[in-house]
PDB file of the backbone (N, CA, C, O) and the ligand in Angstrom, with CONECT records:
HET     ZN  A 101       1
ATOM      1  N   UNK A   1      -8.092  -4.902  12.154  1.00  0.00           N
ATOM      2  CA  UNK A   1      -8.242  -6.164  11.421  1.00  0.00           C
ATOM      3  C   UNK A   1      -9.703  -6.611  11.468  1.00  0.00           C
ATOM      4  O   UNK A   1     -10.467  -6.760  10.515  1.00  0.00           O
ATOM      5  N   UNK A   2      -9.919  -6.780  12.678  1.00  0.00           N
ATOM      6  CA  UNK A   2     -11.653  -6.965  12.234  1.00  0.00           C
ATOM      7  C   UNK A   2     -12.251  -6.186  13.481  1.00  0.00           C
ATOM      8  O   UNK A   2     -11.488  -5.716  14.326  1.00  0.00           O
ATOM      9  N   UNK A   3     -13.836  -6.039  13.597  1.00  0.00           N
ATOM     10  CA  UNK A   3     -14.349  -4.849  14.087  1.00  0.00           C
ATOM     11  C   UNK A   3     -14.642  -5.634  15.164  1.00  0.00           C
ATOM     12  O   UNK A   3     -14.998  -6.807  15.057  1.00  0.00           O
ATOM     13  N   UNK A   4     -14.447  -4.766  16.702  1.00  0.00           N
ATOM     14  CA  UNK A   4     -14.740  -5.198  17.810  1.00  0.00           C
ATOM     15  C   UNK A   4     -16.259  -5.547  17.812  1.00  0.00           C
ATOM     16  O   UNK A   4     -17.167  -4.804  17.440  1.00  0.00           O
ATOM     17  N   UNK A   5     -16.394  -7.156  18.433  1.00  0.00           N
ATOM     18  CA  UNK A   5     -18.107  -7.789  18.293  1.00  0.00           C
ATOM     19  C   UNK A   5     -18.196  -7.232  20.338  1.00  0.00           C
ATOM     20  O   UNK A   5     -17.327  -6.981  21.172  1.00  0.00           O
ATOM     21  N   UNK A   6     -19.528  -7.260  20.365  1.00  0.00           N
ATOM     22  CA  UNK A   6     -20.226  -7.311  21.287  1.00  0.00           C
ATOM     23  C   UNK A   6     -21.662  -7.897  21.121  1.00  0.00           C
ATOM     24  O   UNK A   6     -22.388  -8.129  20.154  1.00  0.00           O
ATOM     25  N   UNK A   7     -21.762  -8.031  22.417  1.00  0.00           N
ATOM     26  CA  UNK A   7     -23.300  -9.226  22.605  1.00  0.00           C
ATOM     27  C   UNK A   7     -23.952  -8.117  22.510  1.00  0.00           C
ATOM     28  O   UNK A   7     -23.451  -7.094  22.978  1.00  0.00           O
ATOM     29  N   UNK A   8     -25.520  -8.084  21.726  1.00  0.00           N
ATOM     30  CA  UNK A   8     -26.466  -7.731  21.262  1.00  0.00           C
ATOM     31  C   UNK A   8     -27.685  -8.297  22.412  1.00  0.00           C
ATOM     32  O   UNK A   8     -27.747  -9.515  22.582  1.00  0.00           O
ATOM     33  N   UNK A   9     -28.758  -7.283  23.280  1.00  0.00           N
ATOM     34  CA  UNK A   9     -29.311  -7.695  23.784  1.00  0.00           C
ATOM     35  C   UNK A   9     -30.931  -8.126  23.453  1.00  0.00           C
ATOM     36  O   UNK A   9     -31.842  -8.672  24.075  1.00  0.00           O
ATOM     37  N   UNK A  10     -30.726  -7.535  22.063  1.00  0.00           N
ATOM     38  CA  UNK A  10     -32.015  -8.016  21.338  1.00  0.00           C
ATOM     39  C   UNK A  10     -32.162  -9.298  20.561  1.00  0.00           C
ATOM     40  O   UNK A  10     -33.187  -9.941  20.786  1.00  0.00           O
ATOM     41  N   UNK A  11     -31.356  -9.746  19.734  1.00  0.00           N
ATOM     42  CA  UNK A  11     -31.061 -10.749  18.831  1.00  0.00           C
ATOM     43  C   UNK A  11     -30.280 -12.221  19.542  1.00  0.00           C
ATOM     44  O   UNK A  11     -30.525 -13.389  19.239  1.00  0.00           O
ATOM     45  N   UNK A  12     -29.376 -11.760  20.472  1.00  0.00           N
ATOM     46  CA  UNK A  12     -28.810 -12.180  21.688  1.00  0.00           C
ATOM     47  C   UNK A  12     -27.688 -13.198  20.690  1.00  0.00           C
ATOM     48  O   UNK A  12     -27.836 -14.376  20.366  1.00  0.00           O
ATOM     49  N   UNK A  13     -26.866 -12.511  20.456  1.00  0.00           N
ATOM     50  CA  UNK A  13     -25.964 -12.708  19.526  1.00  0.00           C
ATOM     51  C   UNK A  13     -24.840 -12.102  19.084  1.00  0.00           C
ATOM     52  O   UNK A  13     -25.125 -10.926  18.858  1.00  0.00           O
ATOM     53  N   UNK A  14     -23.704 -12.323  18.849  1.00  0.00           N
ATOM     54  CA  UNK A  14     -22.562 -11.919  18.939  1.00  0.00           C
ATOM     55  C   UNK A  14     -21.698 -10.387  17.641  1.00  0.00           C
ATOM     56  O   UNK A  14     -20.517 -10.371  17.293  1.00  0.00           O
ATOM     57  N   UNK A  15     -22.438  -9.677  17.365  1.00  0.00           N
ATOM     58  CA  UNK A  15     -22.498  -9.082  16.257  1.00  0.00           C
ATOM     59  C   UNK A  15     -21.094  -7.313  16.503  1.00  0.00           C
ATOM     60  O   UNK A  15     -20.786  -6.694  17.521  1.00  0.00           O
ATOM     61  N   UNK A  16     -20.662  -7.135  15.046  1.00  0.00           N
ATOM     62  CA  UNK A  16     -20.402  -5.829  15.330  1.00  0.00           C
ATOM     63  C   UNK A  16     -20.764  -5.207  15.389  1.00  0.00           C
ATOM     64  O   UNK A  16     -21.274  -5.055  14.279  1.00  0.00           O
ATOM     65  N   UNK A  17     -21.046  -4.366  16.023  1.00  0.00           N
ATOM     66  CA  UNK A  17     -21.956  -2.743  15.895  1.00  0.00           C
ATOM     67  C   UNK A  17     -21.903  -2.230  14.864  1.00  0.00           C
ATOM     68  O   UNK A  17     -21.100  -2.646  14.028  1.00  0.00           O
ATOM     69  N   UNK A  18     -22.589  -1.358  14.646  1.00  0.00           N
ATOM     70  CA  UNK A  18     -22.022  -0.184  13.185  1.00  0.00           C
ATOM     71  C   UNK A  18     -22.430   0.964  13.744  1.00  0.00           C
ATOM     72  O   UNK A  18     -23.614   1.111  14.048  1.00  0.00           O
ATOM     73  N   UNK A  19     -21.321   2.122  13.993  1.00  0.00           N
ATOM     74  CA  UNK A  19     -21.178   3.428  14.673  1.00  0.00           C
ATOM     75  C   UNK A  19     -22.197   4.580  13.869  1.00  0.00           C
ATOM     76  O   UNK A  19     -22.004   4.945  12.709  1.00  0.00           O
ATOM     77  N   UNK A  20     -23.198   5.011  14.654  1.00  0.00           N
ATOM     78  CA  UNK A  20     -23.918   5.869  13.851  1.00  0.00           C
ATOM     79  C   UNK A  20     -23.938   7.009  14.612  1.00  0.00           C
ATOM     80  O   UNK A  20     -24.906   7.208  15.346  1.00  0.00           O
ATOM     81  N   UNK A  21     -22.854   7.946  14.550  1.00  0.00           N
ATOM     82  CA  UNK A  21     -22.835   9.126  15.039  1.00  0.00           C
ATOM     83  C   UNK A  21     -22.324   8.687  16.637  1.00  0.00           C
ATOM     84  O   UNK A  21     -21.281   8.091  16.906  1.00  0.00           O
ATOM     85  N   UNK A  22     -23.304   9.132  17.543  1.00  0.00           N
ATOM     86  CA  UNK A  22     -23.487   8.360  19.117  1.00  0.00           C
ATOM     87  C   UNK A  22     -24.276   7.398  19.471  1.00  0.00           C
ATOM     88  O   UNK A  22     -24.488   7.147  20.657  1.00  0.00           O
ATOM     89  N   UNK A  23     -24.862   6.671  18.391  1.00  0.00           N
ATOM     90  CA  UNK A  23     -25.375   5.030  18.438  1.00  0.00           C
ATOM     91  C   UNK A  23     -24.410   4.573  17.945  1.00  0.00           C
ATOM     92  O   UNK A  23     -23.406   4.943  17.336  1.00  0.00           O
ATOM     93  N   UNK A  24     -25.048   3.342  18.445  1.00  0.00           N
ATOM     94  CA  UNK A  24     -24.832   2.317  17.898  1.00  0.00           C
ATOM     95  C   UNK A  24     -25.533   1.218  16.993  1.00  0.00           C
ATOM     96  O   UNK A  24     -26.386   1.036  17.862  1.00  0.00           O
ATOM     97  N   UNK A  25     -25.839   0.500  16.191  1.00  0.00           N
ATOM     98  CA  UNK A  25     -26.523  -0.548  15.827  1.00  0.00           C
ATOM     99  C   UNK A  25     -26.262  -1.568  15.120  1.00  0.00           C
ATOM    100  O   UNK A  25     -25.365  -1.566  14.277  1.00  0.00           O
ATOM    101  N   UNK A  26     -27.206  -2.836  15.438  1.00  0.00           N
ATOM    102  CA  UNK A  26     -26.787  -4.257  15.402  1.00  0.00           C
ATOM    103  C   UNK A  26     -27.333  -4.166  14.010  1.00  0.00           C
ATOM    104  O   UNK A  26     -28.401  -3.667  13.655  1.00  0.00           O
ATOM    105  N   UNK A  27     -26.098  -4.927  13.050  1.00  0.00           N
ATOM    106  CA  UNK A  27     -26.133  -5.502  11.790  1.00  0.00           C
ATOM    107  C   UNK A  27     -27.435  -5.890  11.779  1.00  0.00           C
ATOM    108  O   UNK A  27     -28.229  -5.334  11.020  1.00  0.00           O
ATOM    109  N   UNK A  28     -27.945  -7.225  12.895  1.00  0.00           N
ATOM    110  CA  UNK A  28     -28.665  -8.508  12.482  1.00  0.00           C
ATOM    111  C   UNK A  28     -29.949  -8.175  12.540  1.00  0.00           C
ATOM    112  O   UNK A  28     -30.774  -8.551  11.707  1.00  0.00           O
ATOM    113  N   UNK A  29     -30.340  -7.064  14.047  1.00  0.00           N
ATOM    114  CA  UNK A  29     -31.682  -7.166  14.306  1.00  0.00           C
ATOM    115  C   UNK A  29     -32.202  -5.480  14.286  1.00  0.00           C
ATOM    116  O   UNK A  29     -33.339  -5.130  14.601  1.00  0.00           O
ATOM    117  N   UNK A  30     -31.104  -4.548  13.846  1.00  0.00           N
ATOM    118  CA  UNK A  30     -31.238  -3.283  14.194  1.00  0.00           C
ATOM    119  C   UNK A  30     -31.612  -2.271  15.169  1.00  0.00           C
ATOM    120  O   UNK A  30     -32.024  -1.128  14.973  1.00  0.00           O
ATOM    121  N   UNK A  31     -31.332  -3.083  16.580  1.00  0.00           N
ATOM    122  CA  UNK A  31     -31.252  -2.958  17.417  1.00  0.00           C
ATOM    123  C   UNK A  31     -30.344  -1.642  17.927  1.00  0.00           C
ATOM    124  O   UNK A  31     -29.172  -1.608  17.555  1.00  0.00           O
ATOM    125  N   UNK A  32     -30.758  -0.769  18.608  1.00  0.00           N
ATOM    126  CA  UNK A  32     -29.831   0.615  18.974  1.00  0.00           C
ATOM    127  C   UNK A  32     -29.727   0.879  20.059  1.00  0.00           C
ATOM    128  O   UNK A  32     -30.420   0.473  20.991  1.00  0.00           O
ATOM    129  N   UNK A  33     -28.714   1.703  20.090  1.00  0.00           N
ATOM    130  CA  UNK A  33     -28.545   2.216  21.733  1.00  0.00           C
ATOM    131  C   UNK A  33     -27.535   3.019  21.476  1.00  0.00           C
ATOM    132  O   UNK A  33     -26.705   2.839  20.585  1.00  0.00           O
ATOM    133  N   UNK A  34     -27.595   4.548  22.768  1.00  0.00           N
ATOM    134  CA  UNK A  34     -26.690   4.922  22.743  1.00  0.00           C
ATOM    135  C   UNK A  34     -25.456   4.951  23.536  1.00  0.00           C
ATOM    136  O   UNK A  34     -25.568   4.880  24.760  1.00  0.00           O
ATOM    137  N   UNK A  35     -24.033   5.065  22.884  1.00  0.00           N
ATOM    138  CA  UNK A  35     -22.868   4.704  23.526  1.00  0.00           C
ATOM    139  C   UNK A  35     -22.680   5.772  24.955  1.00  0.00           C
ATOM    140  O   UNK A  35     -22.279   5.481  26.082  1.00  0.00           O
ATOM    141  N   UNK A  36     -23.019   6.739  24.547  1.00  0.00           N
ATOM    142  CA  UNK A  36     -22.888   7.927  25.882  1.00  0.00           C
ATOM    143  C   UNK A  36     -21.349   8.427  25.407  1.00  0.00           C
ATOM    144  O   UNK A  36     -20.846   9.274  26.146  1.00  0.00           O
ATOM    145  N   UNK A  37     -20.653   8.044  24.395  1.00  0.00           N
ATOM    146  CA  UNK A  37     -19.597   8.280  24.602  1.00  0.00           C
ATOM    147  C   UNK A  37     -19.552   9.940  23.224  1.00  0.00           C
ATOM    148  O   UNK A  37     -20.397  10.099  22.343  1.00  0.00           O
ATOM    149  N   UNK A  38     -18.137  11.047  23.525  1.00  0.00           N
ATOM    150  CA  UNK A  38     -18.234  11.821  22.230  1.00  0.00           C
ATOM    151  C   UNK A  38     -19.714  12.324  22.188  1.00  0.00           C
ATOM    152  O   UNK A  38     -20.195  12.776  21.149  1.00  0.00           O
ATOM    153  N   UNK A  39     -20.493  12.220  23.478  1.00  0.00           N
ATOM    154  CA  UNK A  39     -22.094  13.004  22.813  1.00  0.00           C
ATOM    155  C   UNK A  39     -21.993  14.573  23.232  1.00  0.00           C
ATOM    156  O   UNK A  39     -21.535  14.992  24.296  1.00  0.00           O
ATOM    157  N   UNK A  40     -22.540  15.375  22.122  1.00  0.00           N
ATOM    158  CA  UNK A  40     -22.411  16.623  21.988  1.00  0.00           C
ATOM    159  C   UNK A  40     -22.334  17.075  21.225  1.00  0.00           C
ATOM    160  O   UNK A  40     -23.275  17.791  20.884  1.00  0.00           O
ATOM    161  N   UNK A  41     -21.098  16.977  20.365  1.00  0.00           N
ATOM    162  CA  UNK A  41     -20.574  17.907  18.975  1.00  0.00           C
ATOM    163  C   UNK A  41     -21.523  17.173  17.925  1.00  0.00           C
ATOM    164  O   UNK A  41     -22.359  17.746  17.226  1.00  0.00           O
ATOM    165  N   UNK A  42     -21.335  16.229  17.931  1.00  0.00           N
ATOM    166  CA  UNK A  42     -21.662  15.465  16.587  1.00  0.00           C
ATOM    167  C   UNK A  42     -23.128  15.198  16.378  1.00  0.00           C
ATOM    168  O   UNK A  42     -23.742  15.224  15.311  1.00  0.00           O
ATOM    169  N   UNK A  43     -23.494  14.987  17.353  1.00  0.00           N
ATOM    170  CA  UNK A  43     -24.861  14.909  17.554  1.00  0.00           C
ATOM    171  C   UNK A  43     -25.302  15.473  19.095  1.00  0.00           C
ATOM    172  O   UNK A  43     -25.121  15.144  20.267  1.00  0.00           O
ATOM    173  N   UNK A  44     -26.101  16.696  18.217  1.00  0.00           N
ATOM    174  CA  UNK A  44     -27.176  17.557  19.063  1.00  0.00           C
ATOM    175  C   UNK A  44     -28.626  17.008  19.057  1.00  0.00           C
ATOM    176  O   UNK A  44     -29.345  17.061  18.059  1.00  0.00           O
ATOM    177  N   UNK A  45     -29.048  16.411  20.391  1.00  0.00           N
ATOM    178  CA  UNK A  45     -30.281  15.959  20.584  1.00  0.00           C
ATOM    179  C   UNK A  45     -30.729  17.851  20.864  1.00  0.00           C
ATOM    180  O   UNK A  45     -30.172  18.892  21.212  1.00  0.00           O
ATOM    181  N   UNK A  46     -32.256  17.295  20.381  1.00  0.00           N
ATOM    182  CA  UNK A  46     -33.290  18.896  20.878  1.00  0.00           C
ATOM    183  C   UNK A  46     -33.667  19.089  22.047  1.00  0.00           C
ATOM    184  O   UNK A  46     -34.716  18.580  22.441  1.00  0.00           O
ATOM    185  N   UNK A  47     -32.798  19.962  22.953  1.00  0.00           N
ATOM    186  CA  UNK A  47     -32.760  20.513  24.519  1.00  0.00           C
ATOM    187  C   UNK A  47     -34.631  20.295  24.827  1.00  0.00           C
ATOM    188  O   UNK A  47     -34.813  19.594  25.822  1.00  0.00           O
ATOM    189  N   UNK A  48     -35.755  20.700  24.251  1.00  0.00           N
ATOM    190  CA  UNK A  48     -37.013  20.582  24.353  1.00  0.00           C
ATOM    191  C   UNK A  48     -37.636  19.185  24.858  1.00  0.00           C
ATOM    192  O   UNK A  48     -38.274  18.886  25.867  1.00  0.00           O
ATOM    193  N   UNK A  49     -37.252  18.550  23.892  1.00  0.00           N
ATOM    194  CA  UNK A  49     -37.654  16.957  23.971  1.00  0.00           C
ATOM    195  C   UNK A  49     -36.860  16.340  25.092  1.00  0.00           C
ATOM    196  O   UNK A  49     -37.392  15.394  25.672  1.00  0.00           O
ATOM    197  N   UNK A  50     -35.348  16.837  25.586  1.00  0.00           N
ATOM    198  CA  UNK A  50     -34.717  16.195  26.703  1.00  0.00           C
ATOM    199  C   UNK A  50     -35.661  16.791  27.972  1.00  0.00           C
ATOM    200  O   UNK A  50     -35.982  15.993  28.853  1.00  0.00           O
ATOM    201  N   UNK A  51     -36.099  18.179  28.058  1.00  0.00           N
ATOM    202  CA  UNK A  51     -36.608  18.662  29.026  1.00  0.00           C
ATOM    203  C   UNK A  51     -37.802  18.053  29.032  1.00  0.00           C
ATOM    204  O   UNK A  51     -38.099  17.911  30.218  1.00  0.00           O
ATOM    205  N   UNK A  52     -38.889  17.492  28.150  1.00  0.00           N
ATOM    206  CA  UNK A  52     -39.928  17.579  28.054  1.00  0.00           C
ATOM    207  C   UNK A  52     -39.584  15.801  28.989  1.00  0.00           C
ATOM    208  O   UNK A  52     -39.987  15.495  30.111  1.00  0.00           O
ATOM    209  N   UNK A  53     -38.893  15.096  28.205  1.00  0.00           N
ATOM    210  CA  UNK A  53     -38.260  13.636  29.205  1.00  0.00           C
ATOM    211  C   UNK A  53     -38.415  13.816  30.736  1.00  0.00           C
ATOM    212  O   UNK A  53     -39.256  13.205  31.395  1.00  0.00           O
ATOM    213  N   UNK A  54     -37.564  14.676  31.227  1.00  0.00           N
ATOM    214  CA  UNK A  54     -37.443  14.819  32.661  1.00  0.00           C
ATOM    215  C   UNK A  54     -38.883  15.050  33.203  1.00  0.00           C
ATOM    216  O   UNK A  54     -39.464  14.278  33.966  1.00  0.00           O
ATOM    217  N   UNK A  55     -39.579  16.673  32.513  1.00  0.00           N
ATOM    218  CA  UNK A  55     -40.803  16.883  32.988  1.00  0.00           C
ATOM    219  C   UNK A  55     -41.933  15.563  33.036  1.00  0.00           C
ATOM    220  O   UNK A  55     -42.898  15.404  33.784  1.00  0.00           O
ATOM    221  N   UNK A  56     -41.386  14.661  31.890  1.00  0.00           N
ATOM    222  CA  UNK A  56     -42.494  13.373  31.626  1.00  0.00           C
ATOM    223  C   UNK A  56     -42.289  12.702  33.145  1.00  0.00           C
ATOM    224  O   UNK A  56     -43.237  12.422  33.879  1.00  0.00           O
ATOM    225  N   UNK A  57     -41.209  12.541  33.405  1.00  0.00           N
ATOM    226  CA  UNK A  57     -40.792  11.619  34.374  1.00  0.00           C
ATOM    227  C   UNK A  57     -41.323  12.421  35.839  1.00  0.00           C
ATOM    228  O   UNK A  57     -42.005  11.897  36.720  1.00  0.00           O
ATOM    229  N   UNK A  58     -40.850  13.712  35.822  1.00  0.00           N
ATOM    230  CA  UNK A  58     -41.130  13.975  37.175  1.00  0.00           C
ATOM    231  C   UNK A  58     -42.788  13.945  37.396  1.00  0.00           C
ATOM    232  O   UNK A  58     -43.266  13.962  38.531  1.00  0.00           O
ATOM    233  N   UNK A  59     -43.613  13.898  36.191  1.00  0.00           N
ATOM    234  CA  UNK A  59     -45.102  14.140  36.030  1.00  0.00           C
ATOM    235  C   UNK A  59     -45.912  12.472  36.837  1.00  0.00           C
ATOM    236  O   UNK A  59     -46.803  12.311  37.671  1.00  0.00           O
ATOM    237  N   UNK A  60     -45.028  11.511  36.045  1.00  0.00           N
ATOM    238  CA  UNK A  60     -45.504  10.412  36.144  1.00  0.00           C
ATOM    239  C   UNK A  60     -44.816   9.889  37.958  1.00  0.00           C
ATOM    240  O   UNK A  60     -45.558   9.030  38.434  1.00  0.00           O
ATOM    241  N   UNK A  61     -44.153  10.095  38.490  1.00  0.00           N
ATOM    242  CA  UNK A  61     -43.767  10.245  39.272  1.00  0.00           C
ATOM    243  C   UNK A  61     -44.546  10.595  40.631  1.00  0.00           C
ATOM    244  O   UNK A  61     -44.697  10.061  41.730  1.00  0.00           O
ATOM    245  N   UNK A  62     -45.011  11.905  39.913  1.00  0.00           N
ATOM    246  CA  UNK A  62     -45.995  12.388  40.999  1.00  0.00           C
ATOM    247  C   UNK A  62     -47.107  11.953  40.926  1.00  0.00           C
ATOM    248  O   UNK A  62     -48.061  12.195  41.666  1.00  0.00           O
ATOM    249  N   UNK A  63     -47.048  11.233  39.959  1.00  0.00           N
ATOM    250  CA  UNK A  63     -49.155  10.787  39.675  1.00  0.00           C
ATOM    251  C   UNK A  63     -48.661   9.054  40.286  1.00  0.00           C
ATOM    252  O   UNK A  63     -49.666   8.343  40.266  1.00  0.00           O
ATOM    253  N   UNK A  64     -47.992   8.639  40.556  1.00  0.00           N
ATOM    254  CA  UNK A  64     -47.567   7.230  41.361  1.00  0.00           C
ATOM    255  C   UNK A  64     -48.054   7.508  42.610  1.00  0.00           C
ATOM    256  O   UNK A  64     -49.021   7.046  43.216  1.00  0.00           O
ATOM    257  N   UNK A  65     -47.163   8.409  42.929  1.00  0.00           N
ATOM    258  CA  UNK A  65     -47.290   9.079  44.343  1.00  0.00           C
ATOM    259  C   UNK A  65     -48.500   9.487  44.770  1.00  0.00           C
ATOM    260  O   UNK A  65     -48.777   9.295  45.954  1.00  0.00           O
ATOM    261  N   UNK A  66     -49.303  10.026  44.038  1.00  0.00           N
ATOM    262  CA  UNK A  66     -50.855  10.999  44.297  1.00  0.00           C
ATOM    263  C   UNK A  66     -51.696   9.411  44.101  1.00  0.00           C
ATOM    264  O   UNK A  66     -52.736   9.167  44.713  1.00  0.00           O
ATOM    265  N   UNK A  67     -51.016   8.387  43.112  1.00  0.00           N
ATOM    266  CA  UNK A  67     -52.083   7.083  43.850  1.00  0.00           C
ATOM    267  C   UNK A  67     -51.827   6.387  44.802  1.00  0.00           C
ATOM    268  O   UNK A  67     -52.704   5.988  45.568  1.00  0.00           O
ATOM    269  N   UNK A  68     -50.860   6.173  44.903  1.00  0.00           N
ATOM    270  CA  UNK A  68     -50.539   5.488  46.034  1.00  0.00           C
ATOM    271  C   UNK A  68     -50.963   6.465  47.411  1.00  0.00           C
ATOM    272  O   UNK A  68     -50.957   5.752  48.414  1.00  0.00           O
ATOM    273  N   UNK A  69     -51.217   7.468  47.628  1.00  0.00           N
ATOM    274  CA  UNK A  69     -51.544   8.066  48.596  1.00  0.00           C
ATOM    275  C   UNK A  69     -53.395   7.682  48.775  1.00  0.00           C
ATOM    276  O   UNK A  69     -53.954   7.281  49.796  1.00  0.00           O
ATOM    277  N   UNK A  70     -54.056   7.986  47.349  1.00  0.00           N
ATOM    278  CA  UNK A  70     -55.093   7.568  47.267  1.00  0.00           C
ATOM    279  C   UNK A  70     -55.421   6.444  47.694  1.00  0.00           C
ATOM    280  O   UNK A  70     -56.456   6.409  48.360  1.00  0.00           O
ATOM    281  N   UNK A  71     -54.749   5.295  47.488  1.00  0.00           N
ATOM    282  CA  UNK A  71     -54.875   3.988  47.607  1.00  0.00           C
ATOM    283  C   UNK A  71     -54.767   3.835  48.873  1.00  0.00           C
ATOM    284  O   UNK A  71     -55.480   2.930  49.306  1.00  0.00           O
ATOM    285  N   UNK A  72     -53.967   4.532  49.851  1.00  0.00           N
ATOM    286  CA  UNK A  72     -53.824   4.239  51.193  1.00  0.00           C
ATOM    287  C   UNK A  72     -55.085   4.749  51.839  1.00  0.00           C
ATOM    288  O   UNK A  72     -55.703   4.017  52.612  1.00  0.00           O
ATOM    289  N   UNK A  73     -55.590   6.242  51.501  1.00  0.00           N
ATOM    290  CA  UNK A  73     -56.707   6.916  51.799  1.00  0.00           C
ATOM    291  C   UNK A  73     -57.595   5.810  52.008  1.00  0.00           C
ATOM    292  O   UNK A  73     -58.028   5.403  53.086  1.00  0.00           O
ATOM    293  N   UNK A  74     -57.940   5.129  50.232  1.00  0.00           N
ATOM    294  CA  UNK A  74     -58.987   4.294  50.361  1.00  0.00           C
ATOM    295  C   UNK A  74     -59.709   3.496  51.224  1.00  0.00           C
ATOM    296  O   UNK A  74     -60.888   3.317  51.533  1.00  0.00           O
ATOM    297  N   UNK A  75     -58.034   2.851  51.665  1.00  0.00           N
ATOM    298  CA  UNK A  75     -58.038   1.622  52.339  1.00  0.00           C
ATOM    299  C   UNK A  75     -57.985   1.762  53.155  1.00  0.00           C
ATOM    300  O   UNK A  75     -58.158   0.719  53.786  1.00  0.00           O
ATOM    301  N   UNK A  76     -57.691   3.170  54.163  1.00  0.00           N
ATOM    302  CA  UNK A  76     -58.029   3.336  55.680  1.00  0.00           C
ATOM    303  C   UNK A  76     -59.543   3.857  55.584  1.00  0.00           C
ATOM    304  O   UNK A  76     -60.179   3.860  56.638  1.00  0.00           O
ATOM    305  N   UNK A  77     -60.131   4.267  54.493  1.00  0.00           N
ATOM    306  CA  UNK A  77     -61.458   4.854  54.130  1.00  0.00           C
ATOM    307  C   UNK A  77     -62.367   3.948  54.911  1.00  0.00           C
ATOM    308  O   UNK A  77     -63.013   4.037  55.955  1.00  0.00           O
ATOM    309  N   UNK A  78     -62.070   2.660  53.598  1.00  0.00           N
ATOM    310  CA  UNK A  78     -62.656   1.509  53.658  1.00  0.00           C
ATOM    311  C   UNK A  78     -62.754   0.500  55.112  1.00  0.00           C
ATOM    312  O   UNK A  78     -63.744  -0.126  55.493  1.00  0.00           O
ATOM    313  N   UNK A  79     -61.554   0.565  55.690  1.00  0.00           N
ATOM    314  CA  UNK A  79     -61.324  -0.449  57.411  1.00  0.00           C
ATOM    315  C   UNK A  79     -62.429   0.398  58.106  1.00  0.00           C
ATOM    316  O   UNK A  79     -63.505   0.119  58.636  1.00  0.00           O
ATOM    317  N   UNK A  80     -61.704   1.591  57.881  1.00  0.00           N
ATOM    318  CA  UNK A  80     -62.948   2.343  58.919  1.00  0.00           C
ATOM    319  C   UNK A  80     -64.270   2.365  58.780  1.00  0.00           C
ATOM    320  O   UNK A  80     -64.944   2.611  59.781  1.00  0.00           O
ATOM    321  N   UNK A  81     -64.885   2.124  57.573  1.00  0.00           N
ATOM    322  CA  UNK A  81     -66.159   2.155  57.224  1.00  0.00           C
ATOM    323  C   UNK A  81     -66.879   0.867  57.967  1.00  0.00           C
ATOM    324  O   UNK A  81     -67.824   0.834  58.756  1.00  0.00           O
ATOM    325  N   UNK A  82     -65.939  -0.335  57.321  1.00  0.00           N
ATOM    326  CA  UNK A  82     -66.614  -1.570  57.468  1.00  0.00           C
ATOM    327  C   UNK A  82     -66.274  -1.568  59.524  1.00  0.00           C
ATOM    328  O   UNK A  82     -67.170  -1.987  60.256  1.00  0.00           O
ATOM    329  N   UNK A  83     -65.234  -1.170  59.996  1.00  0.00           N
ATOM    330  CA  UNK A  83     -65.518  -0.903  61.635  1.00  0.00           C
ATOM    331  C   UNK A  83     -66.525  -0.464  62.112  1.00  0.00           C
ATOM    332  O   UNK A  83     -67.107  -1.113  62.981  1.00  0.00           O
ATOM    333  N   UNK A  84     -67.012   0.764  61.673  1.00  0.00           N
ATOM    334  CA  UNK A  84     -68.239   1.555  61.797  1.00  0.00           C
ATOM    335  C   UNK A  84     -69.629   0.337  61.567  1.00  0.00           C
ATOM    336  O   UNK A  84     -70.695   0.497  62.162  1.00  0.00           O
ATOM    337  N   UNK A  85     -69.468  -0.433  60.950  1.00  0.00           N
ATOM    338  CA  UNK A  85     -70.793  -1.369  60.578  1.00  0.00           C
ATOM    339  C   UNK A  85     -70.940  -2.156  61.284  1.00  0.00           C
ATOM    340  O   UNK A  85     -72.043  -2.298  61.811  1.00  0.00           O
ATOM    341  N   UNK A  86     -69.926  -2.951  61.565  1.00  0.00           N
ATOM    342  CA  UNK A  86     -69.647  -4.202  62.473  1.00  0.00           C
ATOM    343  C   UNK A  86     -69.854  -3.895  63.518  1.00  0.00           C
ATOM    344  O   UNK A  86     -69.712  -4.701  64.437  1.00  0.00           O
TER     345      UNK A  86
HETATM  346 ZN    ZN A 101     -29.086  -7.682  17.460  1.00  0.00          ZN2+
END
């Protein structure tokens, strides 16, 4: 009878979806996302670009890590320097 509404977190408003394959999207603001649900058959994302995701992530990940190590370096660099002066 009428189409199940859900809250929209962009427009922030009460709208139906409209089913696009394994999205979803808002009438009002075109807002998307995917359901997670049925993903596979219908829609094949490109295995490359998912891998290339993970590799992005594990890349950026490690470059957090390689500053924050830096940053600690620095800053015991730095105590010790200004100890040495004083
Ligand atoms: Zn919306």
């Amino acid at each position: 009878m009428s189409a199940p509404v859900a809250f929209c977190p962009q427009c922030h408003s009460e709208v139906a979806f409209i089913h696009e394959g394994s999205s979803r999207r808002c009438p009002i603001c075109g807002f998307t996302f995917q359901t997670g649900l049925g993903v596979g058959e219908r829609y094949s994302p490109p295995i490359s670009s998912d891998a290339f995701g993970s590799i992005l992530r594990i890349v950026v990940i490690f470059v957090l890590i390689v500053l924050a190590i830096g940053a600690m370096g620095l800053g015991l660099l730095y105590i010790g320097c200004s100890h040495m002066s004083f």
